[in-house]
C-alpha positions in Angstrom: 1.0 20.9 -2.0 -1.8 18.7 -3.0 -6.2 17.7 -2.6 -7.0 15.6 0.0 -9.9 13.1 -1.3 -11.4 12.0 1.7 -14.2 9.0 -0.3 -11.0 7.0 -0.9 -8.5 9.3 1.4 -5.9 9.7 -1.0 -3.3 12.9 -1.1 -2.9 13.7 -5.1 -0.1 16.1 -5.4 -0.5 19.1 -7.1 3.1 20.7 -6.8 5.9 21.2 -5.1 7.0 23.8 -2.7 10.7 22.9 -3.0 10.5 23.0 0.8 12.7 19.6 2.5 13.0 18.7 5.6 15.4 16.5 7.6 13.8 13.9 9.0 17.2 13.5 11.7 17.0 10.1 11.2 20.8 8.1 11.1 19.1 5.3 8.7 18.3 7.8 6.1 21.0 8.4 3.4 19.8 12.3 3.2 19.6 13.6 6.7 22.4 15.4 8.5 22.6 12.7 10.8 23.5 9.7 8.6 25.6 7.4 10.6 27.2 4.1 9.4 28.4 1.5 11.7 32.1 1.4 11.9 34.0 -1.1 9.0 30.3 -0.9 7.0 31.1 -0.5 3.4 28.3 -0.1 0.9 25.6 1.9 2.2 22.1 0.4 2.4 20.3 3.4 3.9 17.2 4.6 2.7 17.3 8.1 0.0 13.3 8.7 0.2 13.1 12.7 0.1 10.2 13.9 2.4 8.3 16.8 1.8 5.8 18.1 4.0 2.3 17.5 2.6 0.1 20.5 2.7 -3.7 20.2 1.6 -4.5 22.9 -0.6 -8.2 21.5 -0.9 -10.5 19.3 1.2 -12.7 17.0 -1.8 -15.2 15.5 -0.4 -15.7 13.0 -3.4 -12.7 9.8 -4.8 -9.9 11.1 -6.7 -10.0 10.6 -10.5 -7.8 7.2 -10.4 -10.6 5.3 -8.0 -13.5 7.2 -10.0 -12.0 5.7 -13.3 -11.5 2.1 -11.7 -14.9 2.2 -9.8 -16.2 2.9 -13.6 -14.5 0.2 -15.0 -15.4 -2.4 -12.6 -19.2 -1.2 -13.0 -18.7 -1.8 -16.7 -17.0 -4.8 -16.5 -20.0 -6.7 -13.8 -22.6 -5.1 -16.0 -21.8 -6.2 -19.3 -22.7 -2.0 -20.3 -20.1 0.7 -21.5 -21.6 4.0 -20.0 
């Protein structure tokens, strides 16, 4: 669960709901359906766990990471500390 930023659209996560879901996918090491080829040894699948992103708030304004940097690269053409 998580704010949606929509000025810079970024998802900042909030918490988790401890929810997973199987993405089915035979290339992922976590899914039900991991597959390897037959004689493959060492496993080079992916082990990304996916949780489904739920927006708890729509912000109509950057997140506090692009707010900082857009800050600091103000400061930095300007010469000024604000």
């Amino acid at each position: 669960f998580g704010n949606y930023h929509r000025k810079c659209e970024h998802y900042v996560k909030m918490y988790e709901s401890g929810n997973k879901t199987d993405c089915g996918s035979p290339m992922c090491a976590l899914s039900t359906a991991h597959k390897h080829r037959p004689g493959q040894r060492t496993c080079t699948c992916a082990r990304i766990p996916r949780e489904c992103r739920r927006v708890l708030s729509l912000i109509h304004d950057r997140c506090d990471a692009c707010t900082r940097a857009a800050w600091a690269t103000l400061e930095r053409e300007s010469s000024r500390v604000w």
